[in-house]
PALOTOR-270694 format. One record per residue (C-alpha): chain; x, z, y; residue number from 1. Coordinates in pm, 1 decimal, always signed. Each point is the difference from the previous one (the first is absolute). Example, Ala and Ser with C-alpha at 12.3 -4.5 7.8 and 13.67 -1.06 7.14 Angstrom:
<lumlos>
<lumlo mol="A" xx="+1230.0" zz="+780.0" yy="-450.0" seq="1"/>
<lumlo mol="A" xx="+137.0" zz="-66.0" yy="+344.0" seq="2"/>
</lumlos>
This chain:
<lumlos>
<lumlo mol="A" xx="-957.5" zz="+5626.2" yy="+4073.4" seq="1"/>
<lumlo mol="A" xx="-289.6" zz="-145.7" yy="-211.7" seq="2"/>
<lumlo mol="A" xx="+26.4" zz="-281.5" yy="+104.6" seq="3"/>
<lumlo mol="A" xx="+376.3" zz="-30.8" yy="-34.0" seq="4"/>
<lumlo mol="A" xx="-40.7" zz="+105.2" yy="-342.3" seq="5"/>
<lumlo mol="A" xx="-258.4" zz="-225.1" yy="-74.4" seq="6"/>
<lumlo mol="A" xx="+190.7" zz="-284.4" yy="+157.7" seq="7"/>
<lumlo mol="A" xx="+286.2" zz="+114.6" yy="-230.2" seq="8"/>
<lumlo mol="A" xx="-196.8" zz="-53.0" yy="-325.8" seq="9"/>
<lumlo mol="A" xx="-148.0" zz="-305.0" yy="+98.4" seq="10"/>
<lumlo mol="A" xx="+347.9" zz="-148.4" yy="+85.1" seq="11"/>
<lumlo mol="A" xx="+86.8" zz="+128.8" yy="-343.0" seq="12"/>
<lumlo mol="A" xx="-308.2" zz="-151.2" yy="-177.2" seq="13"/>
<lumlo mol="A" xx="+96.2" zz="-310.4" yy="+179.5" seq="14"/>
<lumlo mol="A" xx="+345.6" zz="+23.3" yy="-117.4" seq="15"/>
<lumlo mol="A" xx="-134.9" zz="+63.4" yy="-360.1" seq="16"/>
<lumlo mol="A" xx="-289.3" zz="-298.6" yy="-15.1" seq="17"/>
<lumlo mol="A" xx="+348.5" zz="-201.8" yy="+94.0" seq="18"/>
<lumlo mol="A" xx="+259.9" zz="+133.2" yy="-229.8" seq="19"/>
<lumlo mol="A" xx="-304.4" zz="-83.2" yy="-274.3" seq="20"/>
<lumlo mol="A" xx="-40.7" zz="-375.6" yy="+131.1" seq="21"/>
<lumlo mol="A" xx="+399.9" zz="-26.7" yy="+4.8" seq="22"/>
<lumlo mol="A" xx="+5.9" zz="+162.0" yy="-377.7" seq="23"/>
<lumlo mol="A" xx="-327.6" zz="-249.0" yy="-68.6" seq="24"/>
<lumlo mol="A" xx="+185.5" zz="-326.1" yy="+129.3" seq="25"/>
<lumlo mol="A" xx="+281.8" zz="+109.3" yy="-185.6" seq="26"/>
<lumlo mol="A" xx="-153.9" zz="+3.6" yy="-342.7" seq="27"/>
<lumlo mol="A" xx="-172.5" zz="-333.9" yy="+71.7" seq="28"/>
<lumlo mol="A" xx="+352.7" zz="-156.5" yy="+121.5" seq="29"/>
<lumlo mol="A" xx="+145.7" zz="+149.1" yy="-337.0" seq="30"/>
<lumlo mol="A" xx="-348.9" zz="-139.2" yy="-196.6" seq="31"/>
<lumlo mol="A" xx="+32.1" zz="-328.6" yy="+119.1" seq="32"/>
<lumlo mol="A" xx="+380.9" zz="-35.1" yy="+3.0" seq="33"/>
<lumlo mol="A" xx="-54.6" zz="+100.9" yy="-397.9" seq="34"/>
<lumlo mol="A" xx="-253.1" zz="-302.3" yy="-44.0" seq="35"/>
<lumlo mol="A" xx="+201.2" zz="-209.2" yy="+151.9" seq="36"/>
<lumlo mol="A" xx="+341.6" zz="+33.8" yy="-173.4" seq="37"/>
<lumlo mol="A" xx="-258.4" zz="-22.4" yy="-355.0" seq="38"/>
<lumlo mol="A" xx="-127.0" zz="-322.7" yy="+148.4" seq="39"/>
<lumlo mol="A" xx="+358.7" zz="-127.6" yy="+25.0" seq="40"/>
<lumlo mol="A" xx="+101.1" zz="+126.9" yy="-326.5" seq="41"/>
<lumlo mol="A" xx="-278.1" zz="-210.2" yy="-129.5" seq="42"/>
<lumlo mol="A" xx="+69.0" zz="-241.4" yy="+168.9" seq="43"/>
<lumlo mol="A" xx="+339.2" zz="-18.1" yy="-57.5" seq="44"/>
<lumlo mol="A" xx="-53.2" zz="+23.2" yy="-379.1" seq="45"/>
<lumlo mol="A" xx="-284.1" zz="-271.5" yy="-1.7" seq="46"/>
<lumlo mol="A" xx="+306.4" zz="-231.5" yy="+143.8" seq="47"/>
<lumlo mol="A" xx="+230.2" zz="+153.7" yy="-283.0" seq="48"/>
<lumlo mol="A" xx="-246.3" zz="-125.9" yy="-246.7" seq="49"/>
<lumlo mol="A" xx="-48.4" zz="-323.2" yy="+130.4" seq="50"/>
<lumlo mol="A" xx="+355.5" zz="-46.2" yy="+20.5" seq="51"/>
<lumlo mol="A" xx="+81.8" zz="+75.6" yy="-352.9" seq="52"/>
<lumlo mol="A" xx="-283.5" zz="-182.9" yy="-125.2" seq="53"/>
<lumlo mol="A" xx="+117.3" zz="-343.2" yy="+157.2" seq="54"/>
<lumlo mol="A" xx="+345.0" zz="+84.0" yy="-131.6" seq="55"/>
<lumlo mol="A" xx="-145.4" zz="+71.2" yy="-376.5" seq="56"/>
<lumlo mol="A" xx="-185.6" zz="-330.2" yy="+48.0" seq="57"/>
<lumlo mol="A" xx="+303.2" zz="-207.4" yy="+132.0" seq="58"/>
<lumlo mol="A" xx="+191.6" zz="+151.2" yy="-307.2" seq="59"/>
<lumlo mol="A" xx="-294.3" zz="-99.9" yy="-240.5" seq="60"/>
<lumlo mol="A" xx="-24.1" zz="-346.8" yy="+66.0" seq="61"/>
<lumlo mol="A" xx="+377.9" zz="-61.6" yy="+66.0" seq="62"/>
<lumlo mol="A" xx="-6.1" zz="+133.0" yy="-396.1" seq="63"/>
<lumlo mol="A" xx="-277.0" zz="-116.8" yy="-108.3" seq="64"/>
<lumlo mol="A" xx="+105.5" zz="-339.4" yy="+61.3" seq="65"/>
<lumlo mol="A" xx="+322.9" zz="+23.8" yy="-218.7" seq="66"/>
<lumlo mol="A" xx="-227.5" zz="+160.1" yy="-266.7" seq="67"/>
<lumlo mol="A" xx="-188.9" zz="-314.1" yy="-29.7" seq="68"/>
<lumlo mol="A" xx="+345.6" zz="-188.5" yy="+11.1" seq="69"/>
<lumlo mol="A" xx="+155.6" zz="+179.4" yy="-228.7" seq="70"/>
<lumlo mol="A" xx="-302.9" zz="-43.3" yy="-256.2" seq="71"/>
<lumlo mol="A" xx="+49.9" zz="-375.2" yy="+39.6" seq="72"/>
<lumlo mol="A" xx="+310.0" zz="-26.2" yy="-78.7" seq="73"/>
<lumlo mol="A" xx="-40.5" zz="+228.3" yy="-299.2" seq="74"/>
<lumlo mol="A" xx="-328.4" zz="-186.1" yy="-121.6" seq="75"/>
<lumlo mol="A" xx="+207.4" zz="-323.2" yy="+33.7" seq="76"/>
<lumlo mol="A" xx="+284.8" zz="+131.5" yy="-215.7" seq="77"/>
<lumlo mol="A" xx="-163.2" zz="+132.6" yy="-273.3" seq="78"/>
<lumlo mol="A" xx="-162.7" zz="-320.6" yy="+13.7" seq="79"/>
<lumlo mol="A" xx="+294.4" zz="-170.8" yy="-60.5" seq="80"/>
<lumlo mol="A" xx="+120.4" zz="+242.2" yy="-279.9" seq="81"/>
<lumlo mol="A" xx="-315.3" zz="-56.1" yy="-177.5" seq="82"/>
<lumlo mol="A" xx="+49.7" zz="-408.3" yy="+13.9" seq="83"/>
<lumlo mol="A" xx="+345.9" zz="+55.5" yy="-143.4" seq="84"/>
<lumlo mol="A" xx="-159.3" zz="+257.1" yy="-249.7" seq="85"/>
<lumlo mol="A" xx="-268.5" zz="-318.2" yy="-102.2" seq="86"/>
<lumlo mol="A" xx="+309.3" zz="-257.7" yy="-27.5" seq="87"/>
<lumlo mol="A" xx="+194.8" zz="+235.7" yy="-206.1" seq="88"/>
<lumlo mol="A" xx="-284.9" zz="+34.6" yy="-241.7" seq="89"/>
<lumlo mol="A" xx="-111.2" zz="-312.4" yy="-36.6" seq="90"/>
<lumlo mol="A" xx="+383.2" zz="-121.5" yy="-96.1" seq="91"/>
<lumlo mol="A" xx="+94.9" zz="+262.1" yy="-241.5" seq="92"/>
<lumlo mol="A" xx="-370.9" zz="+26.3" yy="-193.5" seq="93"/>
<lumlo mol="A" xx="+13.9" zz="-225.7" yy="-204.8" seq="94"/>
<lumlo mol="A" xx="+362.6" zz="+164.7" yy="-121.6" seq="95"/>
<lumlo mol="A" xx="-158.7" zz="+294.3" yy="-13.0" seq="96"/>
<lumlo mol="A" xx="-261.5" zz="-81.3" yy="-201.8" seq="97"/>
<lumlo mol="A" xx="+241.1" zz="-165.1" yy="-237.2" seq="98"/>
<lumlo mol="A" xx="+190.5" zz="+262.5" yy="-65.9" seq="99"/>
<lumlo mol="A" xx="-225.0" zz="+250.3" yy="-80.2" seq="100"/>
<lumlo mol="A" xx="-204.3" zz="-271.1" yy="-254.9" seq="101"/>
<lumlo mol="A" xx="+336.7" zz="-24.7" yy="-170.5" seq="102"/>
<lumlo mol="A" xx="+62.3" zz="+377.2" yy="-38.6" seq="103"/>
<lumlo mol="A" xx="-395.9" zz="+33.9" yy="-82.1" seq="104"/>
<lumlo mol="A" xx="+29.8" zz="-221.9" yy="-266.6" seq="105"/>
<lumlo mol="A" xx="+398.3" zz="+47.5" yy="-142.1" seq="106"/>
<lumlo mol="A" xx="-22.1" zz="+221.6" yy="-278.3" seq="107"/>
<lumlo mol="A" xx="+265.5" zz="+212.7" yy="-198.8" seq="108"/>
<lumlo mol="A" xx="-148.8" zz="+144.5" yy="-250.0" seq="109"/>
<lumlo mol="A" xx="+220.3" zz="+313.0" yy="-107.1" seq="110"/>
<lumlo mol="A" xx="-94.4" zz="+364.0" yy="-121.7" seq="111"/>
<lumlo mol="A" xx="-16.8" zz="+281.4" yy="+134.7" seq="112"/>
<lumlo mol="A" xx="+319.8" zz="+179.6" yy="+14.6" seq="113"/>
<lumlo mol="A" xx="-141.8" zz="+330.1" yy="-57.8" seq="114"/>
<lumlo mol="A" xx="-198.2" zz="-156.4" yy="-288.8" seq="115"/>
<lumlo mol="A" xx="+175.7" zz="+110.0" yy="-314.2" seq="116"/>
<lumlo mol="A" xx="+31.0" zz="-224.9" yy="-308.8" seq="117"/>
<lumlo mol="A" xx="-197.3" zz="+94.2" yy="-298.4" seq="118"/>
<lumlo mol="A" xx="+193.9" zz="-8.1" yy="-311.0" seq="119"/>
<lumlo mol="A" xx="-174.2" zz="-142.0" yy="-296.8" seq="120"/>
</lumlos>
């Protein structure tokens, strides 16, 4: 009977040392499983990034270039305005001029109307 018993706990320490290496594999299945679903986030993500980044730059220079247009054609226009702006001036100066001489120098002499006459 001993050595039934004996046998009994042995089969039972057996069973128990494999229960724990089942349990053990287990945790290391779960362990790695975790690592590698946080390597495909990451991985995932890195390709996110990339993604959006070519589509930021694609947007940048497919702007930028109309930028640069658009300055152009406003440095070219006010360019023009500024010509006109020198023509208009250099016609109507010497008008200009004139008329304010003639207003500097036409006189009225006239008193004050708040000035009241003295009698004498």
């Amino acid at each position: 009977m001993a050595a039934q018993q004996s046998q009994g706990i042995q089969t039972l320490l057996e069973a128990e040392k494999e229960a724990a290496k089942i349990v053990q594999q287990a945790r290391q299945y779960r362990v790695q499983k975790l690592k590698d679903a946080r390597a495909e986030a990451t991985k995932e993500i890195e390709e996110y990034k990339k993604a959006k980044e070519q589509e930021f730059k694609a947007f940048e220079a497919s702007h930028a270039g109309t930028t640069s247009t658009t300055q152009a054609a406003l440095d070219k226009d006010t360019d023009a305005k500024l010509k006109e702006i020198e023509v208009i001036f250099k016609t109507k100066k010497n008008d200009v001029v004139d008329t304010l001489l003639q207003r500097a120098t036409l006189v009225h002499p006239e008193l004050h109307r708040n000035l009241k006459k003295l009698q004498a």
